[in-house]
C-alpha positions in Angstrom: 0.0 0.0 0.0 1.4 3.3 -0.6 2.0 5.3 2.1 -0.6 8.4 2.5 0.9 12.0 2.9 -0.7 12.2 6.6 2.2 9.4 7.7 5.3 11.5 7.3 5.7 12.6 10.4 9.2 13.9 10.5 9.9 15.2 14.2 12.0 14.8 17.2 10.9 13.5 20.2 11.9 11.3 24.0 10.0 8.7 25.9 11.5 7.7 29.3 10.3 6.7 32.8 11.2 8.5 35.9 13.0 6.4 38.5 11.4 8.0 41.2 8.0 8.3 40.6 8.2 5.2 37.8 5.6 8.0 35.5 6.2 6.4 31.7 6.2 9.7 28.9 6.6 10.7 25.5 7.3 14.2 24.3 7.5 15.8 20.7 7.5 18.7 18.6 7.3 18.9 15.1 6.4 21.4 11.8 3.5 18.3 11.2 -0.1 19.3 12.0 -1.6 17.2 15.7 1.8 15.7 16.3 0.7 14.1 19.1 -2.4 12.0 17.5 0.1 10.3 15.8 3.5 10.2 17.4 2.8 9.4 21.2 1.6 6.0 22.9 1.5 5.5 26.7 -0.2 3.2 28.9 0.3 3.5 33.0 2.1 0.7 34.2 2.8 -0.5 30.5 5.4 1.3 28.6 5.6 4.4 26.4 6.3 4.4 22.7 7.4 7.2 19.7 6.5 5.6 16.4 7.7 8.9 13.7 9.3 8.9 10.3 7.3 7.1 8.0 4.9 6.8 11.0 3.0 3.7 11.1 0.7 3.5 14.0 0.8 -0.3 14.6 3.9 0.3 16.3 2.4 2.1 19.0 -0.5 -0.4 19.5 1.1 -3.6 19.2 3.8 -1.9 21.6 1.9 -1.6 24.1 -0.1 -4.8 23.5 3.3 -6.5 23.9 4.6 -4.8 26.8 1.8 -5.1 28.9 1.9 -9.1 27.6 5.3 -9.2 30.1 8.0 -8.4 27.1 10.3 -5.8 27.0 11.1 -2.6 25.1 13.9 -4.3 23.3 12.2 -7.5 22.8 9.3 -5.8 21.5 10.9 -3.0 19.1 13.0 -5.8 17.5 10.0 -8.2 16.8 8.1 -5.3 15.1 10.8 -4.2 13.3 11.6 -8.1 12.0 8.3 -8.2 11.0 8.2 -4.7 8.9 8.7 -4.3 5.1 9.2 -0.7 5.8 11.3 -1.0 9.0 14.0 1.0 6.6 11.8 4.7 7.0 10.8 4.1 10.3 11.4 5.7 13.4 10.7 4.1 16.8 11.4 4.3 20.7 10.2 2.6 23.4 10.7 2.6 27.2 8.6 -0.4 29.9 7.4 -0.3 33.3 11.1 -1.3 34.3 12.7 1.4 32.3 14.2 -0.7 29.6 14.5 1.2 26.5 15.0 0.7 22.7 15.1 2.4 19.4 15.5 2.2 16.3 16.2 4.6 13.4 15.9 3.0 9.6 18.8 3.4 7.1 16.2 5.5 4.2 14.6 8.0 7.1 15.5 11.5 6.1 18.9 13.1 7.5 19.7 14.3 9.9 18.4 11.4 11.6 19.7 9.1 14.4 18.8 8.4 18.4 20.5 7.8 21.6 19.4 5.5 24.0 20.4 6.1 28.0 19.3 4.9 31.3 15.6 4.8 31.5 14.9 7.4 28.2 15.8 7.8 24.4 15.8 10.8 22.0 15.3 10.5 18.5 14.8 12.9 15.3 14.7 12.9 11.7 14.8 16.0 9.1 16.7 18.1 11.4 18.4 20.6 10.7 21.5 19.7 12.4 23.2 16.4 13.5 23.4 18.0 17.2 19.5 18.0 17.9 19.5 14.5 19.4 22.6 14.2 21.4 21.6 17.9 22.7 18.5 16.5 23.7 19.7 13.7 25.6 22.1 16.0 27.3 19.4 18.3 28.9 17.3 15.3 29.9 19.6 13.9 31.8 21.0 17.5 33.3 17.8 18.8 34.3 15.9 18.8 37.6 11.9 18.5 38.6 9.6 16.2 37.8 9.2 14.1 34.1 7.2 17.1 32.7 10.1 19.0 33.4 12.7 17.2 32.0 10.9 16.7 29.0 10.7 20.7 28.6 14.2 20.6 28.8 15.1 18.5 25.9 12.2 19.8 23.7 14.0 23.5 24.5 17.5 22.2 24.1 16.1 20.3 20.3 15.1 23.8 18.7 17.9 25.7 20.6 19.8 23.4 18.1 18.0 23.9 15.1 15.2 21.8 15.6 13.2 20.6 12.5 14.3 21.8 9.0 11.0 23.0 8.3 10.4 25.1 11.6 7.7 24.8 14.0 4.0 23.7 14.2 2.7 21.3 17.1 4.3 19.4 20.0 2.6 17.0 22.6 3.6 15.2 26.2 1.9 12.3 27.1 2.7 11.2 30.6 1.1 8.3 32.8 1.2 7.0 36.3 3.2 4.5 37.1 0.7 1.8 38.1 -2.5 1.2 35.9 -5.4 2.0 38.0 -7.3 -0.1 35.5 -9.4 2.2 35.0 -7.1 4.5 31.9 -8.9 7.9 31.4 -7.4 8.5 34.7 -3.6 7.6 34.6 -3.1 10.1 32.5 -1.2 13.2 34.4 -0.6 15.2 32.0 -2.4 14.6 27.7 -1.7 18.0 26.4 -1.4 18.7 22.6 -1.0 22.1 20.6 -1.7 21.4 17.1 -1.1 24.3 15.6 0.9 27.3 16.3 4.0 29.8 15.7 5.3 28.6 18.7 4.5 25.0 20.1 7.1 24.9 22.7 6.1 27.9 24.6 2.3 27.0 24.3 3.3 23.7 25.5 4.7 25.0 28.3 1.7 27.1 29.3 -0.3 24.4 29.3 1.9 22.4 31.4 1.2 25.2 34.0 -2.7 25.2 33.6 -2.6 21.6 34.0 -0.7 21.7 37.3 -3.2 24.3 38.4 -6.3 21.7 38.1 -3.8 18.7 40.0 -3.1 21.2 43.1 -6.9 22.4 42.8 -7.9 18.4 43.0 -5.5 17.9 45.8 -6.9 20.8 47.2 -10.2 19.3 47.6 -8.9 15.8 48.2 -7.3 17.6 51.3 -10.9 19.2 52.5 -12.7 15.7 52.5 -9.8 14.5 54.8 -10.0 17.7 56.8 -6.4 18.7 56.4 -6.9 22.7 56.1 -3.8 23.4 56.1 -2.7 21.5 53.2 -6.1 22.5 51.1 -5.3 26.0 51.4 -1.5 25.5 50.2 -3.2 23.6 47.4 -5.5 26.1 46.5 -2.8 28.7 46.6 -0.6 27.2 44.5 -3.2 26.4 42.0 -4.3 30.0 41.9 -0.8 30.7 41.2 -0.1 29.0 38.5 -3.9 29.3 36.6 -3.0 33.4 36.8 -6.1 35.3 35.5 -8.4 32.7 35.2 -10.8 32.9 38.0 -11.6 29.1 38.1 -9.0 28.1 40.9 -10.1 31.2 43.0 -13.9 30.4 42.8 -13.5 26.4 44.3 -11.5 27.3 46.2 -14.0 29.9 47.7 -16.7 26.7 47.5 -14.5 24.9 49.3 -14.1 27.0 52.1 -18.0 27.6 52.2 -17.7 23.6 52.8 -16.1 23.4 55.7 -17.9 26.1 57.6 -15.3 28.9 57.0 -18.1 30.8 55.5 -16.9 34.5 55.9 -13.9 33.5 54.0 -15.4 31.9 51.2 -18.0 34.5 50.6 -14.7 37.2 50.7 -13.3 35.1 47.7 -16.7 34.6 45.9 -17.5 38.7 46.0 -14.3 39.0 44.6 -14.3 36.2 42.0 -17.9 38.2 41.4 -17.2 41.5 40.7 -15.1 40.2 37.3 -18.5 37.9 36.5 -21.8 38.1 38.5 -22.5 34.3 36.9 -20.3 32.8 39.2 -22.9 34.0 42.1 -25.4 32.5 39.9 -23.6 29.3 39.6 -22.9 29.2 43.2 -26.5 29.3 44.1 -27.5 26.5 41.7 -24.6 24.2 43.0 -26.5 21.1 44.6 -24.3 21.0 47.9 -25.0 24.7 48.1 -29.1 24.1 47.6 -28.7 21.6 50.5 -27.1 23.9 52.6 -29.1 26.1 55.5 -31.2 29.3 53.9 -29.2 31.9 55.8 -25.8 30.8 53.7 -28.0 30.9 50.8 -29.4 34.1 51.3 -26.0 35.7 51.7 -24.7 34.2 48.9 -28.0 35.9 46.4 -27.1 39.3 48.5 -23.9 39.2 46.4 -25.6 39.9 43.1 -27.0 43.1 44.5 
């Protein structure tokens, strides 16, 4: 079958698992529309896999299939490559649960092209502009600090400081999972952020990294309430406010929150100020079902906001 225009995904990218936190990632950037829907594969307690190049999403699926069957990356990347009429103009990396890794670069993908494989983690590009993108990569991964998102950052920033794709810019993606499957999967995702489309992926990317924290320190915020640890929910909520900026959403459950636990002049301070940018939060507040429950007085303070 000939391959379709939509499967030359020429990028560069890194999947690795963190030692401490045993989180299982791939990251990439690319001048390709939606990098992401076809370059990264990542399954909590599984593996991670980049499948670029001549991009053949099999590799991805039947990776993951076969890791979470009990084989490893390097078992796995060289039976699918064995079995691939096209292995030649592909591009593959894989990292398991144990943080075995593999990859492989085919002879006929387009220069500059090549990988490096290290503990726990492997880079790879093709259609760079420079031979230096990859081994810059790996460089930064292993030198930076903070959490897998972090790293990841690191080596996308150190790629383009290097000259990056030939073509430019366009779209980037992380993909980053827990480290045990919960079995239930639309929740072991910690961070799934894509930017399809834009002048600068990396530094959307990298906002979005930030609203994302923002909604984890906002969960653990409430998470915190239900066990009645104040303290911590009001670090949480902080923080999340922090990093959200502008965006009133953090501010306003946090003021719910508060209104929860009986700290009631508080939260209604918050929720006048969250107000006076948007009366609809009032409105919202007073259709909440926990808040309909609650005693008429709390209620009628809470309407008295909207005059």
């Amino acid at each position: 079958m000939k391959p379709t225009a939509d499967q030359l995904v020429h990028t560069y990218s890194i999947v690795a698992r963190d030692p401490d936190t045993g989180q299982l990632g791939v990251a990439v950037q690319s001048h390709y529309f939606g990098v992401g829907s076809a370059v990264t594969w990542a399954e909590a307690g599984v593996g991670a896999v980049a499948s670029q190049a001549l991009s053949d999403p099999a590799y991805g699926k039947l990776g993951l299939d076969l890791m979470r069957a009990g084989k490893s990356a390097p078992d796995t990347l060289a039976g699918l490559v064995a079995s691939d009429s096209m292995q030649q103009v592909r591009q593959v990396a894989m990292v398991d649960a144990q943080g075995r890794v593999a990859a492989h670069t085919g002879q006929l993908t387009i220069p500059e092209a090549g990988h490096i494989t290290g503990d726990g983690f492997s880079v790879q590009a093709n259609m760079m502009l420079k031979n230096s993108v990859w081994p810059a990569m790996a460089e930064a991964y292993r030198a930076a600090k903070g959490e897998l998102v972090d790293r990841f950052l690191a080596a996308l920033d150190a790629a383009e400081a290097e000259g990056g794709d030939i073509r430019g810019r366009q779209s980037a993606a992380i993909l980053i999972v827990g480290a045990k499957s919960t079995g239930r999967p639309w929740y072991d995702a910690i961070f799934d952020l894509r930017v399809d489309d834009a002048p600068e992926p990396l530094a959307e990317i990298r906002r979005l990294v930030a609203v994302r924290r923002a909604y984890i320190h906002m969960h653990q915020g409430d998470e915190a309430v239900r066990r009645h640890d104040f303290d911590a929910a009001e670090r949480e909520f902080s923080e999340a406010e922090r990093l959200i900026g502008d965006n009133p959403e953090m501010r306003y459950w946090h003021a719910i929150a508060l209104l929860g636990i009986g700290k009631i002049d508080d939260g209604l301070a918050i929720l006048r100020e969250v107000g006076r940018r948007d009366r609809n939060w009032i409105e919202l507040t007073l259709r909440l079902p926990t808040l309909m429950l609650a005693d008429a007085s709390l209620k009628e303070r809470v309407r008295k906001l909207l005059e």
